[in-house]
N, C-alpha and C positions, 0 to 999 in steps of 0.2 A: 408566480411570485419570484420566478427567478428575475436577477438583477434589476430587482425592485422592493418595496417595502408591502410590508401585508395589506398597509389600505388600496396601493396601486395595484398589487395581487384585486383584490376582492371588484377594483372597478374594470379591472381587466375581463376578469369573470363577466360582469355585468356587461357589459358593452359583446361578450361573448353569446351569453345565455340570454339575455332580458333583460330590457327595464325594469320589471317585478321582482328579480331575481337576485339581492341583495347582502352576499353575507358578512357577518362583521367579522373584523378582524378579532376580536376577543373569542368569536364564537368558535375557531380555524382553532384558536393557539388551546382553547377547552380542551377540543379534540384531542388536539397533540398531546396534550399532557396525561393525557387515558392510557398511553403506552408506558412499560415500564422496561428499562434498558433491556433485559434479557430476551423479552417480546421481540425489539426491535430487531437485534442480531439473529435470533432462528428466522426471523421474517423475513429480512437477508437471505438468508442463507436455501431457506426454501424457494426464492424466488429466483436466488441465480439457478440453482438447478432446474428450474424448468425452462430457462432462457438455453442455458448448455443444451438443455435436451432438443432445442429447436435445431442446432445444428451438428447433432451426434452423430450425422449420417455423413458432412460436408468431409470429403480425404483433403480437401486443404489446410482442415482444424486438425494439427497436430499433435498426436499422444504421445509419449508424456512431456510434460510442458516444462519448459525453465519458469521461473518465478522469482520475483525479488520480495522482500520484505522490509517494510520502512515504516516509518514512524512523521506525521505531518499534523501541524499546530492551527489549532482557529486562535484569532487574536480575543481574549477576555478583558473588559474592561471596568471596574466594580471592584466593590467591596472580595475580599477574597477568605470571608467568617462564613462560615458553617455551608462552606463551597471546596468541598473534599474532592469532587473531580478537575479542580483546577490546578494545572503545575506550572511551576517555573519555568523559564526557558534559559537559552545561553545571555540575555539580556539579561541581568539583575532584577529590574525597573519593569518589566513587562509580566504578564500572564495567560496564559492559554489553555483550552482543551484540546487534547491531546490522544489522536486516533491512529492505531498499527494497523496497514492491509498487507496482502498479501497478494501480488498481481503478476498476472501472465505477461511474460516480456519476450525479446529475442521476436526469430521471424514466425510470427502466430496471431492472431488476434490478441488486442489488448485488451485485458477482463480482469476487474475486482475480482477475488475468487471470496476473499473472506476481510471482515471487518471485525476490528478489536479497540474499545473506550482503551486506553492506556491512564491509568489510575498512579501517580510519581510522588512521593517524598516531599513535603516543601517545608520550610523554616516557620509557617505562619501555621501548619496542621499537626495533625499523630497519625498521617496514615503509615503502614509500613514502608517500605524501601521496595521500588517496583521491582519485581523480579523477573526479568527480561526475557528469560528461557521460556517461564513458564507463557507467559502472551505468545512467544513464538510458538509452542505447544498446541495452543487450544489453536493458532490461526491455521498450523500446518494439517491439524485432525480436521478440521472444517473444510480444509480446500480438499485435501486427500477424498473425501465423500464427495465429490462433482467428476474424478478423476486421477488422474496417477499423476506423481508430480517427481521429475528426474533429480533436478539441480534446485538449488535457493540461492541469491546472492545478496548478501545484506552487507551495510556499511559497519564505518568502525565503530559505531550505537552498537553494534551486538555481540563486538570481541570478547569473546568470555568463554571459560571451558564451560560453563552449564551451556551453554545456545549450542556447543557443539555438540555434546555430548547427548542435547537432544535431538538434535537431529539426525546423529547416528541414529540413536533408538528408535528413529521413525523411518528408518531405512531411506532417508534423501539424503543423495550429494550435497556438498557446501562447495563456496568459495567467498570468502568474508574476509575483506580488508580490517588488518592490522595496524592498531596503536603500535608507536614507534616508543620502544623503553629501552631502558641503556642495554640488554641485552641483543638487540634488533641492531643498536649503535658500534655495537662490538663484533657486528657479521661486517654493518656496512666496513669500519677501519678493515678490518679481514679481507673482506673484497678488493677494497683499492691495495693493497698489499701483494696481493696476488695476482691482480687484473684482471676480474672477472667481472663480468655483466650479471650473470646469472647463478644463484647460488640454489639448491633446491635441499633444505635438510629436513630428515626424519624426525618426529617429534610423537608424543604420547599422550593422551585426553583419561587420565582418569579421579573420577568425583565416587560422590555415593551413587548416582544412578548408573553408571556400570563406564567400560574405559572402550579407547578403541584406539587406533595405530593412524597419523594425522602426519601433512609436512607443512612446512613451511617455505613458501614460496620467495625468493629476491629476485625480481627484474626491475629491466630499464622501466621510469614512470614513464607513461603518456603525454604526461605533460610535460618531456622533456629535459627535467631536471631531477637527479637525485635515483632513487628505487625505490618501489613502492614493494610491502610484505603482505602477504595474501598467507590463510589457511585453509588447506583445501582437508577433506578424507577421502582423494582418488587417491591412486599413485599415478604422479608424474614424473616421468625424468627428466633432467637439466635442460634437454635438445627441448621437449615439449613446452615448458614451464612458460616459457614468454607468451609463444600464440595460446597457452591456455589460458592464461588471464586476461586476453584480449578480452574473453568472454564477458568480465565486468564490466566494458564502456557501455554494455546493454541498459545497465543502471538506470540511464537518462532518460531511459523511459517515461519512470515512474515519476520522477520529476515533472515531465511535460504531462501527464496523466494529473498529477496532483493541481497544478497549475490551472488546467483545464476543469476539472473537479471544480474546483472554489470557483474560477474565473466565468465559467458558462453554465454551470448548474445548481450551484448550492446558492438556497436563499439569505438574503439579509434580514440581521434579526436582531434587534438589541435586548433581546429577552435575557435574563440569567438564569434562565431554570435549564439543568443540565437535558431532561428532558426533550425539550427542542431543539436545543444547541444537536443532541446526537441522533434527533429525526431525522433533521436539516441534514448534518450529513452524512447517515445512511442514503436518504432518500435521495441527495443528488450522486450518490457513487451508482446507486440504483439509473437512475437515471444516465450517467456516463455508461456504464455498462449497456443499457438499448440504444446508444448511439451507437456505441462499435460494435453489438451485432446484426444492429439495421443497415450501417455499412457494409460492411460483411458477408450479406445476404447481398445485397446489391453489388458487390463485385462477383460472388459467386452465381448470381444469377445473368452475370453480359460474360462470364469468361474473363474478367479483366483479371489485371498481374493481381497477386496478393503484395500488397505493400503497407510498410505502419501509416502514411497518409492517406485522409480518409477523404472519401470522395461526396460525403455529405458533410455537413456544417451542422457545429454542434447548436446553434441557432436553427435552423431548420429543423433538426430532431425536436426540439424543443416544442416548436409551435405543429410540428407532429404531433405532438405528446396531448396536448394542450387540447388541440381539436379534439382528439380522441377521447379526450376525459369528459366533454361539453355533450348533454344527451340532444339528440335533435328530434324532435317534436314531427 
């Protein structure tokens, strides 16, 4: 059913399996609805660890892994009454469901490690006020079970003492770009004042779930114009600060991961039952993830470089997939 609709799904099957072999599309989306969200994420979860476990032994699969954490929207189009997982987005006018992973970045294989429904506030429900540390919590204890996890770098969605503070308490490095507030404004006048490119001050994280000792980073942006504020809980000094925030342009990862996700593997689906909506895309992260460990395998099986472009095509994985699902007679 990828990048097609369920009846094209089902003649695809046919034309697969048999003439005789016909299933309807009501019969597929039954199915689906037999799952109920917390099934699907342990389902996840049990399934990446035995894909990890194919290549526990490969020393090009690096321990412990950097990881980014981000948040990416399906477009929702309907009614949006007695549809509690639907949120708002930066559009006014629009709506979506709204899913947190957690994925291996930097030079490693690329791998969903853990999937989170993100459940947000909107002006038309009562749900509570999503509370961001905690989704970062349960993603960072799921990934941590597949393996050790060093660093996280997440955008300014998760500037906040509770996201730091829990990720002290889970013993992983941060580095999480910062919202720019008049006191950020009051470094940068400081800086031109002084002449400084790079500013590295000491700063403090303490909440109810306990404190810990944090800086704040000022370097030149990337992109040229201006400086960009990072919070990290290493200690950096002034000399280190710039190449350590190189570390962030890794980000873009998860972008082209996301892109890829929706673009070559998750199905089309004008259903509203959240249900599907969050099979759909479990099941194509699932799916992205056998693509870049079946790459993976195939470059560690010719000796080739390890690099993020992958040497099979996420269409060719696909109809990989596909055969293998078809019983043959």
């Amino acid at each position: 059913m990828v990048r097609c609709s369920t009846a094209q799904g089902a003649t695809r099957f046919q034309y697969r399996r048999g003439e005789e072999y016909w299933p309807h599309g009501d019969t597929h989306l039954r199915a689906v609805k037999q799952f109920d969200p917390e099934g699907l994420v342990n389902g996840f979860n049990g399934t990446t660890d035995r894909l990890l476990s194919v290549i526990a032994s490969e020393a090009s699969f690096r321990r412990p892994v950097t990881a980014a954490i981000d948040i990416t929207t399906i477009p929702y189009y309907g009614d949006t009454e007695e549809m509690p997982m639907v949120s708002g987005t930066k559009d006014r006018d629009s709506r979506a469901f709204k899913f947190a992973t957690l994925s291996i970045i930097g030079q490693n294989i690329p791998l969903v490690l853990a999937v989170e429904p993100v459940r947000e506030s909107s002006e038309w429900d009562e749900n509570p006020s999503n509370q961001i540390h905690r989704t970062v919590r349960r993603l960072v204890r799921r990934a941590k079970e597949h393996g050790p996890i060093e660093t996280v770098l997440c955008d300014r969605e998760f500037d906040s003492i509770q996201v730091f503070q829990t990720l002290s308490n889970l013993d992983v490095n941060y580095l999480i770009s910062k919202r720019v507030s008049s006191s950020e404004r009051d470094v940068f006048e400081q800086m031109k004042e002084d002449n400084q490119e790079v500013v590295v001050e000491s700063a403090s994280v303490l909440v109810e779930s306990g404190s810990h000792p944090m800086r704040l980073l000022y370097v030149p942006s990337t992109s040229g114009e201006g400086t960009a504020v990072f919070a990290t809980n290493l200690r950096v000094s002034p000399e280190e600060a710039e190449t350590f925030c190189q570390r962030y342009s890794r980000r873009w990862q998860i972008e082209s991961e996301y892109k890829s996700i929706k673009g070559d593997f998750l199905t089309k689906t004008s259903s509203k039952d959240y249900r599907v909506r969050l099979f759909y895309f479990v099941f194509a992260v699932l799916l992205y993830n056998i693509w870049r460990l079946t790459d993976f395998l195939l470059k560690a099986g010719v000796d080739d470089e390890m690099d993020y472009t992958p040497v099979l095509t996420a269409g060719e994985c696909v109809e990989l997939v596909a055969s293998a699902l078809i019983p043959h007679d």
